[in-house]
C-alpha positions in Angstrom: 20.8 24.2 -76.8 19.3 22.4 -79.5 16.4 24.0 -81.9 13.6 22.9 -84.4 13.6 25.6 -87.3 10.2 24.7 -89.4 10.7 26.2 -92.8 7.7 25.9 -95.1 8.8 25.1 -98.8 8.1 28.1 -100.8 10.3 30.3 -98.7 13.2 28.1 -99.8 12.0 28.6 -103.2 12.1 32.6 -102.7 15.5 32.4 -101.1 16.7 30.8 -104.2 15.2 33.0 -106.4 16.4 36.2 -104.7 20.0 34.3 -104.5 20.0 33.6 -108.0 18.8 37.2 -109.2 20.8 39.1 -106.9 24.2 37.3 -108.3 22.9 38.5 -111.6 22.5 41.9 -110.6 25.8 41.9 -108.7 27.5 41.0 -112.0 25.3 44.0 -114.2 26.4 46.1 -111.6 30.4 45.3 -111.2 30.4 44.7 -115.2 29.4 48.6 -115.9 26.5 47.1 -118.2 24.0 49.3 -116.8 23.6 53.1 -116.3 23.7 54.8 -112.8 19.7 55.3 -112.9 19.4 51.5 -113.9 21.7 50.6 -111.3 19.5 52.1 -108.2 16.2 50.7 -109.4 17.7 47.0 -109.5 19.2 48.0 -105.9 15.5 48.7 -104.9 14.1 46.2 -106.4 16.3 43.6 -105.0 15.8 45.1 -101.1 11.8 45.1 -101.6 12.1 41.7 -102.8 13.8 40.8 -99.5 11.6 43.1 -97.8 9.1 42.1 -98.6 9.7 38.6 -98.7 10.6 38.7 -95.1 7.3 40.2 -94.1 5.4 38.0 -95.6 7.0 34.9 -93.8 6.6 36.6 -90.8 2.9 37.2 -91.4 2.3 33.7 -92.4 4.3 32.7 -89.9 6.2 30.0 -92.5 9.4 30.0 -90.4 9.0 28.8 -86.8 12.0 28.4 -84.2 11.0 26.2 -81.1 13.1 24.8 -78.4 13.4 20.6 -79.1 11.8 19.0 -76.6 13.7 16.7 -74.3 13.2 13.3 -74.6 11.0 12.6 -71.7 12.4 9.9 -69.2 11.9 6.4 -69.3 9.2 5.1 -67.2 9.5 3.0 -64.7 7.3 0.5 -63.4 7.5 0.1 -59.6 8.6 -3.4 -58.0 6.1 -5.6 -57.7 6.0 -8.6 -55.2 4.9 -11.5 -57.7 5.2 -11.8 -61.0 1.6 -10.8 -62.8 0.3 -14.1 -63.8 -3.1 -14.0 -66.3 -5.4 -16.4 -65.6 -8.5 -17.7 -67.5 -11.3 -20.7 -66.9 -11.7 -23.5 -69.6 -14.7 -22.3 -70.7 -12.8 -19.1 -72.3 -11.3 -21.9 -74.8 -14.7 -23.1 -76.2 -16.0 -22.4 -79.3 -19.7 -21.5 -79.1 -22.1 -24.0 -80.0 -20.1 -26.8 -79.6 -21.3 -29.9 -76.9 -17.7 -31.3 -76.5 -16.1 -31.5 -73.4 -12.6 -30.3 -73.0 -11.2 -33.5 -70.9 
């Protein structure tokens, strides 16, 4: 089943960001640069970021999932007996306020 995922820009731009600092806080943490205390307060930081991040997408409701909607069928004209001829009388062809005949 296809789907249309509507992402607004600025939760791309939060993705990033949290992508981007959490790699920098994954390498403070693994390189023993920063003390245990240090250590849990980036760990919170980075979960309210995507905390809270999430709630406010879903709030604003910047991410929306919908079904694609089929293409609908062709339409088809039903038979007709003659072809549809247009018709229209020689006076349609005159310019107004002219006296010339059409002969």
């Amino acid at each position: 089943m296809r789907i249309h995922l509507r992402i607004r820009r600025w939760v791309i731009w939060w993705f990033y960001l949290g992508v981007v600092c959490g790699a920098i806080a994954l390498v403070n943490i693994l390189g023993h640069q920063l003390t245990g205390a240090q250590d849990r307060i980036l760990l919170i930081v980075g979960a309210a970021h995507w905390l809270l991040g999430g709630i406010v997408c879903w709030a604003s409701e910047s991410i929306k999932v919908k079904p694609r909607h089929p293409s609908p069928p062709p339409v088809r004209k039903p038979l007709e007996t003659a072809p549809e001829i247009e018709w229209h009388p020689a006076s349609d062809f005159r310019l107004p306020g002219r006296t010339t005949s059409l002969r």
